[in-house]
ZADREN-200019 format. One record per residue: residue number from 0; residue in one letter; y negated, z negated, x of N, C-alpha, C, O, CB in turn. Coordinates in pm, whole numbers, plus 50000, padded with zeros to 5 digits. Glycine has a CB too. Example, Ala and Ser with C-alpha at 12.3 -4.5 7.8 and 13.67 -1.06 7.14 Angstrom:
2
  pos  code     nv     nw     nu    cav    caw    cau     cv     cw     cu     ov     ow     ou    cbv    cbw    cbu
    0     a  50569  49220  51319  50450  49220  51230  50330  49220  51320  50332  49154  51424  50447  49095  51131
    1     s  50225  49292  51285  50106  49286  51367  49997  49213  51290  49886  49196  51341  50060  49428  51408
This chain:
194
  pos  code     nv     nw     nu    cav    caw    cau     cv     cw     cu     ov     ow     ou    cbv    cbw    cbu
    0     x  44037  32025  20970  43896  32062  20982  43872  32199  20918  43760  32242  20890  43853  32063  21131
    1     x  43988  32264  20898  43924  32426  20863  43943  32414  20723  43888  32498  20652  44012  32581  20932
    2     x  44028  32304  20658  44058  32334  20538  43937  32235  20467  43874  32273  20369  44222  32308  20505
    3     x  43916  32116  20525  43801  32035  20459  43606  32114  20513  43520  32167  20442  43836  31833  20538
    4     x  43608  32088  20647  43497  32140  20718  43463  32254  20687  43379  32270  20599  43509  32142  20838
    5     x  43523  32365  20753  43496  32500  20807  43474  32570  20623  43378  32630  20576  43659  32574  20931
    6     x  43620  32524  20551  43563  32592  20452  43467  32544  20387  43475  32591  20274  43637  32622  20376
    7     x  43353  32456  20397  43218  32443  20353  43106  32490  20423  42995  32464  20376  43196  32325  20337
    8     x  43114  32557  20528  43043  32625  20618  42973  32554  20704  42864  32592  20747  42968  32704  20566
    9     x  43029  32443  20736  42980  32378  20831  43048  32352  20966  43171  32348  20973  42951  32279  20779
   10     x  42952  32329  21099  43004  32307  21183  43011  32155  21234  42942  32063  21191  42963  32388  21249
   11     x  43103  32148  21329  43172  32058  21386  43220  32084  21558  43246  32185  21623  43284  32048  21290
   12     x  43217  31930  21590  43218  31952  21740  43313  31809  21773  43298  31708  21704  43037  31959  21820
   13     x  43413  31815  21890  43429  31726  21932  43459  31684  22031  43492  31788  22089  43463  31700  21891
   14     x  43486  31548  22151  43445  31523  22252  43565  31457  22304  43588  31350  22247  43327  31462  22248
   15     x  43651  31490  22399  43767  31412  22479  43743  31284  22486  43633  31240  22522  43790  31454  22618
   16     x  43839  31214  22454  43837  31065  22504  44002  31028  22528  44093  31091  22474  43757  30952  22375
   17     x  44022  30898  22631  44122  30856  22666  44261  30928  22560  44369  30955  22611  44092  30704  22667
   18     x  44242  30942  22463  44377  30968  22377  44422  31136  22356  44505  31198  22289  44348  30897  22213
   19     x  44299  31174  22470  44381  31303  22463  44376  31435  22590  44332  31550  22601  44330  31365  22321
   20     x  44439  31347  22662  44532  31369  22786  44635  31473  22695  44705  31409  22616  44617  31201  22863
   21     x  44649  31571  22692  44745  31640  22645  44715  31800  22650  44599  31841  22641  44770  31586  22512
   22     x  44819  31882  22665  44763  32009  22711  44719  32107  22617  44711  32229  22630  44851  32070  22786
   23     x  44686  32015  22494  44697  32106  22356  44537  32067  22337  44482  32130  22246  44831  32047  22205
   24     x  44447  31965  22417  44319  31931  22342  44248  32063  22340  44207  32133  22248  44226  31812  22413
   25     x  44247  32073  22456  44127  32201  22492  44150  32336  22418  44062  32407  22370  44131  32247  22663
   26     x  44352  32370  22417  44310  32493  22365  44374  32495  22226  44454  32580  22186  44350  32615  22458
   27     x  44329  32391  22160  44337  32369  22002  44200  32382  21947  44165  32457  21855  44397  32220  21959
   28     x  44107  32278  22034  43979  32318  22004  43872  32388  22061  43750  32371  22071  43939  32242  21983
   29     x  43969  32486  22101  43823  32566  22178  43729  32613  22040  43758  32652  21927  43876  32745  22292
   30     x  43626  32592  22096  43511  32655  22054  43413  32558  21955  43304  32576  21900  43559  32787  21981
   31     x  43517  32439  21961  43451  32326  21900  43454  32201  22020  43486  32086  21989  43535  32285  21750
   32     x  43432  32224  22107  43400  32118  22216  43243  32075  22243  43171  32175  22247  43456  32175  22353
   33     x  43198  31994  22256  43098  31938  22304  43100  31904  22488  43170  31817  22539  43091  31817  22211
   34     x  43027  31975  22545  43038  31947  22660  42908  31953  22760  42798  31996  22725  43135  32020  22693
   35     x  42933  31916  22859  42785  31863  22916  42720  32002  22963  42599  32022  22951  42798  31738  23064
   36     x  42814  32103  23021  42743  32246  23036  42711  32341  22975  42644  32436  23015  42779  32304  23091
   37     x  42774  32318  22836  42675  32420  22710  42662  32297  22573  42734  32272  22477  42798  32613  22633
   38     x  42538  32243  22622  42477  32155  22533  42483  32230  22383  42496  32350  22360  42323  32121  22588
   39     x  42472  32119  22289  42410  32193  22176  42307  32160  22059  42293  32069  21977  42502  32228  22119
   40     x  42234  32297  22097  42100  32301  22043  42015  32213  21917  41918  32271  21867  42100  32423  22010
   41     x  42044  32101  21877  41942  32092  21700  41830  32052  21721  41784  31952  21776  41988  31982  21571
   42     x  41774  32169  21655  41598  32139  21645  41532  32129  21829  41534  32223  21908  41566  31936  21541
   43     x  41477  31982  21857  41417  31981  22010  41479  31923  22056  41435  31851  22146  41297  31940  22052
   44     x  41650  31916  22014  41735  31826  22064  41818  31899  22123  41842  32003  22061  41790  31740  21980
   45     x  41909  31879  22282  42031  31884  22301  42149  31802  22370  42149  31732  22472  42026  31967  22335
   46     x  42252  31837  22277  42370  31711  22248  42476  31780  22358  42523  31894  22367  42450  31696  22047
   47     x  42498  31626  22461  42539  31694  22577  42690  31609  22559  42703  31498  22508  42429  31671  22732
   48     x  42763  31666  22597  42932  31611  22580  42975  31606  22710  42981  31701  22788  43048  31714  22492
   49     x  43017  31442  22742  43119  31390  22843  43251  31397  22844  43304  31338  22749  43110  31279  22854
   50     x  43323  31448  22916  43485  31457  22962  43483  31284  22978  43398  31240  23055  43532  31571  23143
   51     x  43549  31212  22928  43640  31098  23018  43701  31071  23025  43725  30951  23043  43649  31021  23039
   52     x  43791  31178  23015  43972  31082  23034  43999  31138  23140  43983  31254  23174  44125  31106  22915
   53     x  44052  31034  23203  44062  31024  23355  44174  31094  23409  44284  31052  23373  44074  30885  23401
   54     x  44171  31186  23482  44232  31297  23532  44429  31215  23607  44548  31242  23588  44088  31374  23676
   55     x  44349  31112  23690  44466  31034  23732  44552  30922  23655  44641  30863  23716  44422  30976  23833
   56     x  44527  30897  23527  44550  30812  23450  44554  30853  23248  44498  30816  23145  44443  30718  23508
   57     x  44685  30974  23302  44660  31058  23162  44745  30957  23051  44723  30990  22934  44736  31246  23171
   58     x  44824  30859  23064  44796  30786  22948  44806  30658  22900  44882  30600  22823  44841  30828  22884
   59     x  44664  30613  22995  44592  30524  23015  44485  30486  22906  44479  30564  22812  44548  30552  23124
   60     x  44408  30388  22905  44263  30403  22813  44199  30393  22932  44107  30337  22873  44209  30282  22684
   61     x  44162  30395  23046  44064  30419  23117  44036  30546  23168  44107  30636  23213  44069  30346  23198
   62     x  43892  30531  23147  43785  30649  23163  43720  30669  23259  43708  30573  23336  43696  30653  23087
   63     x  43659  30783  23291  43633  30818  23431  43502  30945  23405  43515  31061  23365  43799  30882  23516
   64     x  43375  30869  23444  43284  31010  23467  43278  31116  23539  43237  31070  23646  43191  30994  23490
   65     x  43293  31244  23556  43263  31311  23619  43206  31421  23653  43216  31524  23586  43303  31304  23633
   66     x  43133  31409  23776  43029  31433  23839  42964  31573  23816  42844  31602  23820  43060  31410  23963
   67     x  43048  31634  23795  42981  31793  23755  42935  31778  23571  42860  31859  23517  43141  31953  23782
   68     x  42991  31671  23508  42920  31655  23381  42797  31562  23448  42725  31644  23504  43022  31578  23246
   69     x  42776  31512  23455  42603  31440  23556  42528  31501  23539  42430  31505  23464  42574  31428  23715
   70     x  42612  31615  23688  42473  31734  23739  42467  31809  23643  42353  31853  23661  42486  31841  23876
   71     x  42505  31860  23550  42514  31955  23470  42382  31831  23370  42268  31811  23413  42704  32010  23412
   72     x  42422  31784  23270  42310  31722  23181  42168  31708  23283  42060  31767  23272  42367  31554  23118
   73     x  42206  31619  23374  42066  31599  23482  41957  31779  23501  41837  31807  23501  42162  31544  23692
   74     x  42083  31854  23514  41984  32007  23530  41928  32066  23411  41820  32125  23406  42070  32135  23588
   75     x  42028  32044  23290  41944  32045  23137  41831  31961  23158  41721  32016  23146  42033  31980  22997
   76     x  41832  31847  23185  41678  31811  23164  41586  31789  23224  41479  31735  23195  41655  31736  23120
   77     x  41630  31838  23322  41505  31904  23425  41446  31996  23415  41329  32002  23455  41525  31935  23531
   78     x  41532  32136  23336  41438  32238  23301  41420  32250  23186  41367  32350  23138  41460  32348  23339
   79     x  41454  32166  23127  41336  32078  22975  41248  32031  22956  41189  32019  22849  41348  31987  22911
   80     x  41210  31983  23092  41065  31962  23127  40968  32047  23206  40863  32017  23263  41062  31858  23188
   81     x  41028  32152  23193  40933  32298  23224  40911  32362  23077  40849  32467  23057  41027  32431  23337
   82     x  40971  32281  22976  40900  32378  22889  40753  32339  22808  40697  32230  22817  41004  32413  22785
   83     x  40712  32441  22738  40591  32344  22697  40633  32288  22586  40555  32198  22555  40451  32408  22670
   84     x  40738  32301  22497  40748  32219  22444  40898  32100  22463  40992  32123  22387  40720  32285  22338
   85     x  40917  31972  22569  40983  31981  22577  41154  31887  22501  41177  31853  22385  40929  31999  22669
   86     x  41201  31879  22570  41349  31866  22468  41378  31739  22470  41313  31667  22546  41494  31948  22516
   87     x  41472  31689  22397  41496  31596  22398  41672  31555  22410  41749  31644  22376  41421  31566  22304
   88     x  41716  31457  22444  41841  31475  22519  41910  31343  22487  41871  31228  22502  41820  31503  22684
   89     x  42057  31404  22423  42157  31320  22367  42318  31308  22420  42407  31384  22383  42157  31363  22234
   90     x  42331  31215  22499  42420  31212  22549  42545  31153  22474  42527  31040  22428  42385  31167  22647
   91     x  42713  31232  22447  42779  31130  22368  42865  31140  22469  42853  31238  22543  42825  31145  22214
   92     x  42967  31043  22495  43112  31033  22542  43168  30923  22491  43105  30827  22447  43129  31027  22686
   93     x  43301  30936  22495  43419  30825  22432  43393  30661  22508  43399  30557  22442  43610  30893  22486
   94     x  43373  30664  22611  43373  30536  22690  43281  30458  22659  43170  30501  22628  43364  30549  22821
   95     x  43306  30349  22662  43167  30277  22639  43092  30246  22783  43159  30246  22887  43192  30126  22553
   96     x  42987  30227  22783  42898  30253  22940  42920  30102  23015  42980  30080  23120  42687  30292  22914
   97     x  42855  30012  22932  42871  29885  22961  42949  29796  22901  43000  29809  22790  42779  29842  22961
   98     x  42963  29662  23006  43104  29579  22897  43091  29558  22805  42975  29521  22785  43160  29459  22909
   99     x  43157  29559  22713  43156  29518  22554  43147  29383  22561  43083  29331  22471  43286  29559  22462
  100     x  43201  29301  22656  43218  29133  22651  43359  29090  22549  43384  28996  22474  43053  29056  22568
  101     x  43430  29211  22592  43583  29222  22463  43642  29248  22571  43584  29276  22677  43611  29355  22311
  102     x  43829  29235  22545  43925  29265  22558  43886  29400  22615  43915  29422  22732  44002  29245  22452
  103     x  43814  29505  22534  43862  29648  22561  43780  29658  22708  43810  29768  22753  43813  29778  22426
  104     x  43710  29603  22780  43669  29584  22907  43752  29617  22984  43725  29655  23098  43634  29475  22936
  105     x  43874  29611  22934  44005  29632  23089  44058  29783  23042  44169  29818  23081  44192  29479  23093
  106     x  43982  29870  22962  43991  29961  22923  43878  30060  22968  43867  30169  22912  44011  29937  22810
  107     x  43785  30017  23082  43651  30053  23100  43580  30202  23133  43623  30269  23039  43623  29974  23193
  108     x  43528  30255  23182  43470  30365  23235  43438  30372  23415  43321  30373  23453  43341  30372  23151
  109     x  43513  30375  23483  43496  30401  23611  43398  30563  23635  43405  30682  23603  43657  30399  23673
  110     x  43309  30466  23714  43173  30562  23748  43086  30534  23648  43008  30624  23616  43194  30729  23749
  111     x  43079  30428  23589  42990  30428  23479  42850  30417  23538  42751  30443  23471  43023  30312  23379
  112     x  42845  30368  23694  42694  30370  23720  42648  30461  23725  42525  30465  23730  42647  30325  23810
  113     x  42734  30588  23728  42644  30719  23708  42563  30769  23603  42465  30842  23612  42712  30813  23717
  114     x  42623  30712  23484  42559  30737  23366  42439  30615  23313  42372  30609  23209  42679  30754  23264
  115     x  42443  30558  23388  42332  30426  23384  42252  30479  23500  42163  30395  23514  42400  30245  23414
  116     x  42237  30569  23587  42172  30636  23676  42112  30767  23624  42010  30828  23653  42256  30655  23781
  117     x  42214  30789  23534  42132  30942  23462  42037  30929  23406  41944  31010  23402  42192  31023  23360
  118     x  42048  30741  23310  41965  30740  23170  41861  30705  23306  41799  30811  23313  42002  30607  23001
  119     x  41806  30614  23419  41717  30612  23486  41650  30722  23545  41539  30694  23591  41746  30547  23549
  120     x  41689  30844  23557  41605  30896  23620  41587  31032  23563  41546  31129  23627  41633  30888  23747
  121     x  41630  31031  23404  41579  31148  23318  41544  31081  23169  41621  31039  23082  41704  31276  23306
  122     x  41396  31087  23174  41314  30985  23077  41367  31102  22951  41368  31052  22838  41098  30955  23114
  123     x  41396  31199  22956  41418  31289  22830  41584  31249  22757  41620  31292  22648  41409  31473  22890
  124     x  41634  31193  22812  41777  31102  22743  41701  31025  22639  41618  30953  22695  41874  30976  22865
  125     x  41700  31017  22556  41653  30938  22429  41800  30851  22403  41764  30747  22350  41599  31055  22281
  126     x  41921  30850  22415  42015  30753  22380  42151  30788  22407  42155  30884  22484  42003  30722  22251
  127     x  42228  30760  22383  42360  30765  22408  42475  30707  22306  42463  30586  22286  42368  30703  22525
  128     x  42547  30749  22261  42664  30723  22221  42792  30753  22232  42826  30854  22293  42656  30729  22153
  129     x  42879  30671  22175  43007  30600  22218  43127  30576  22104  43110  30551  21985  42961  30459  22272
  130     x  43252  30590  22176  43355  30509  22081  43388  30438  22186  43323  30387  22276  43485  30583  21997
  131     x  43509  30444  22157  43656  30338  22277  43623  30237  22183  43690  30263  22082  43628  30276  22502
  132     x  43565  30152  22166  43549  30003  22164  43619  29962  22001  43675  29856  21971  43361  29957  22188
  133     x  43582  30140  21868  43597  30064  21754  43462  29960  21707  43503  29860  21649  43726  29982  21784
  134     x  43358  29965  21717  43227  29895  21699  43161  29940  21729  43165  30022  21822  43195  29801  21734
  135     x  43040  29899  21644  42887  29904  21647  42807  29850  21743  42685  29848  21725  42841  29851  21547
  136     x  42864  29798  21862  42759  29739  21977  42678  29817  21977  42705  29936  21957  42795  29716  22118
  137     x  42539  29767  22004  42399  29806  22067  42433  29738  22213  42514  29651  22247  42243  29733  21976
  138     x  42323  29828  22294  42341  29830  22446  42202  29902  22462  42160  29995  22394  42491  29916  22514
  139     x  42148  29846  22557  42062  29926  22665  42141  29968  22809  42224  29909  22878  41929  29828  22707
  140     x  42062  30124  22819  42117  30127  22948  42017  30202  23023  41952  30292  22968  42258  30186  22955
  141     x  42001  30166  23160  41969  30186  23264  41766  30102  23266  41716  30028  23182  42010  30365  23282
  142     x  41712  30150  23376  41578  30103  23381  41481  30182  23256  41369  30139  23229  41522  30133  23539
  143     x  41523  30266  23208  41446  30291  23095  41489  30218  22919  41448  30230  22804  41454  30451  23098
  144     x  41576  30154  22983  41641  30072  22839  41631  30171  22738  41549  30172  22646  41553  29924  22778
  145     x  41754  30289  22771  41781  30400  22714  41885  30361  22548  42004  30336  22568  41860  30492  22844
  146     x  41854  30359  22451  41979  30292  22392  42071  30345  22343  42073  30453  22285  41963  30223  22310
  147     x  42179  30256  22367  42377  30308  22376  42414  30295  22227  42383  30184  22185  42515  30169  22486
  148     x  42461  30364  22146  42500  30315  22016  42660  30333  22015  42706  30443  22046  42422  30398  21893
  149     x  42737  30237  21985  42854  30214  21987  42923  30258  21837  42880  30194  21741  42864  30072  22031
  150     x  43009  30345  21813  43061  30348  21671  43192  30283  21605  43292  30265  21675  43074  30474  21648
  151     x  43192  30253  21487  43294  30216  21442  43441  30356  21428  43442  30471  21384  43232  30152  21310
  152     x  43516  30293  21472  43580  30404  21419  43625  30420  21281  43603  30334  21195  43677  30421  21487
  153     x  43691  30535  21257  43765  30540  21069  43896  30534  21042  43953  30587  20946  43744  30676  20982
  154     x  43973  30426  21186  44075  30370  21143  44027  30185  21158  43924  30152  21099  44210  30435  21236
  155     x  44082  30108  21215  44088  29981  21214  43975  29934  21342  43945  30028  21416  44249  29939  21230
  156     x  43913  29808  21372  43814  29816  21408  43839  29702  21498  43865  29591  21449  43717  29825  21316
  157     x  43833  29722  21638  43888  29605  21770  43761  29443  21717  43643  29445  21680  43827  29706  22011
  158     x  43838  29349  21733  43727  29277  21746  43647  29246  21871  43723  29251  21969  43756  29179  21699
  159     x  43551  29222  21897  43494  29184  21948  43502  29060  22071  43414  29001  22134  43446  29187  21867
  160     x  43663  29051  22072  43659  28913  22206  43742  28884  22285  43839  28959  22271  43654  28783  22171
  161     x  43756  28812  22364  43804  28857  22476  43959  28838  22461  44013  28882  22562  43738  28787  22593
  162     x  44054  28784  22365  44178  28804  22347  44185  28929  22236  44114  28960  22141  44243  28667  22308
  163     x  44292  28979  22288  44273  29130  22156  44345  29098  22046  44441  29024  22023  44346  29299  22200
  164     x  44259  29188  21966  44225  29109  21820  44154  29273  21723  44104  29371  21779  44059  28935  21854
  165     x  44170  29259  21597  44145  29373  21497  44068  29284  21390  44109  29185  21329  44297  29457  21434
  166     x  43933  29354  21385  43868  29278  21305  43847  29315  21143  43801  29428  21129  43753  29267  21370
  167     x  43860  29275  21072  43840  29262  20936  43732  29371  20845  43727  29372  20722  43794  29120  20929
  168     x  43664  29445  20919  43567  29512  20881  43618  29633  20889  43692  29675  20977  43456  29492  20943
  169     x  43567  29706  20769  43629  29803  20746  43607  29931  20809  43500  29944  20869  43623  29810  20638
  170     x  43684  30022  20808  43635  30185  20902  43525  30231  20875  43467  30182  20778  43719  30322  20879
  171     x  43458  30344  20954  43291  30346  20936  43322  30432  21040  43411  30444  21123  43170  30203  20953
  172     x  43188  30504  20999  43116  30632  21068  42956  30597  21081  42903  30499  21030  43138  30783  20966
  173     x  42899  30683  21147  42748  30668  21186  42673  30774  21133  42706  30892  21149  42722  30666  21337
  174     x  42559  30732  21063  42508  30900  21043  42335  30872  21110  42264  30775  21081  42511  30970  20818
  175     x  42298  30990  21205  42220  30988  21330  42107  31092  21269  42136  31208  21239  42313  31040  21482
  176     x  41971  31035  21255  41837  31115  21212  41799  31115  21332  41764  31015  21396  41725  31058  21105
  177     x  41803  31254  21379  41707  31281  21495  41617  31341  21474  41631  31448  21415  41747  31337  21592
  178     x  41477  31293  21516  41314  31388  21499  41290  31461  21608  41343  31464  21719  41166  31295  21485
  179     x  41197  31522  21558  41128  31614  21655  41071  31516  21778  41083  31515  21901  40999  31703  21574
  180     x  41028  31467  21716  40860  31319  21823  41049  31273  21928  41042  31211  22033  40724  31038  21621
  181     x  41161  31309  21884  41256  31231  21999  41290  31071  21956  41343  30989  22032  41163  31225  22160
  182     x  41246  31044  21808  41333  30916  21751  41437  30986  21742  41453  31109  21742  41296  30835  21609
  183     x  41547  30857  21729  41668  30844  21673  41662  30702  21577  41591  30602  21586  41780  30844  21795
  184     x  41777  30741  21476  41786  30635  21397  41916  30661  21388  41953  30778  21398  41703  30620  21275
  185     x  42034  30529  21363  42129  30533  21353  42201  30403  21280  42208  30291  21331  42154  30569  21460
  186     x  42258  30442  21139  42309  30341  21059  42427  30373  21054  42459  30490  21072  42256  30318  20938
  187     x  42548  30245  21019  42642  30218  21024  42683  30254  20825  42653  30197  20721  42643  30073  21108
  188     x  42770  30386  20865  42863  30336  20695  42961  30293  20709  43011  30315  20819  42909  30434  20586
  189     x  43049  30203  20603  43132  30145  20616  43210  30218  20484  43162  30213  20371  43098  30003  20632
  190     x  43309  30271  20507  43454  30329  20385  43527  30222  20351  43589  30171  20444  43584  30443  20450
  191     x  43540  30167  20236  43610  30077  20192  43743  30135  20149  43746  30196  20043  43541  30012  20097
  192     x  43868  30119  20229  43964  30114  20141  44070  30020  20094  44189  30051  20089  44008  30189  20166
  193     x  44023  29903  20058  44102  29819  19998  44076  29781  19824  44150  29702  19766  44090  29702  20089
């Protein structure tokens, strides 16, 4: 990252997931973490980062919300709606929220109703995104049919069913237009390397 990224003057952020249980995540990347108690700022947006790798199950793929990342986003956008102009709110973590209807299901997010409780009762969540899965699932979540965008990853890509399986489509990244008005738009690229 410092030799491709940093030396173009750009920043970068990134977010724990199941694969890194290890005592080197945090203080390799400090200062490039995404996390739910110092959101970060673009434009009328802020991008709030979930912990989920599960404290009791360090090397496991199951994920685990927790609760002080909740209250923490839930209190960002509560006093986002004291402002006059107010914010808009992007939640990412590694887990996927709801079942994929795949294999990686037994790989899931314990406590996930919390985050299907967050998107209900803070209308300023505009969406959510995700890895674990390796795909592009779309998902609604919670009573505001908040929407989940699932990413491909930029190695090999799980299929989609319920015996596990690697699907044919190639690695891919997402690139995310967020507006002011609180759209999101989000398309799938695909890197060909064959």
């Amino acid at each position: 990252m410092r030799q491709y990224i940093e030396a173009k003057s750009l920043s970068w952020y990134a977010i724990a997931g199941n694969h890194d249980n290890n005592p080197y995540f945090d203080s390799m990347l400090d200062g490039h973490l995404l996390t739910a108690g110092t959101p970060l700022q673009i434009g009328s947006w802020l991008l709030h980062g979930c912990d989920t790798r599960h404290p009791n199950n360090l090397h496991g793929a199951v994920g685990q919300v927790k609760q002080e990342d909740v209250l923490a986003i839930a209190n960002a956008c509560e006093k986002s709606t004291l402002n006059i102009n107010p914010q808009h709110h992007l939640v990412v973590l590694h887990h996927h929220i709801k079942p994929s209807n795949s294999w990686m299901d037994k790989h899931a997010l314990e406590g996930a109703e919390k985050i299907e409780a967050l998107a209900s009762t803070q209308p300023g969540i505009k969406a959510l995104l995700h890895g674990h899965v390796h795909s592009p699932i779309r998902q609604s979540i919670g009573q505001n049919a908040t929407p989940s965008f699932g990413c491909p990853s930029s190695c090999w890509q799980w299929a989609m069913e319920e015996a596990f399986g690697i699907s044919n489509e190639d690695p891919g990244y997402q690139f995310i237009m967020l507006s002011d008005n609180g759209d999101i738009s989000v398309d799938v690229k695909r890197v060909a390397y064959r």
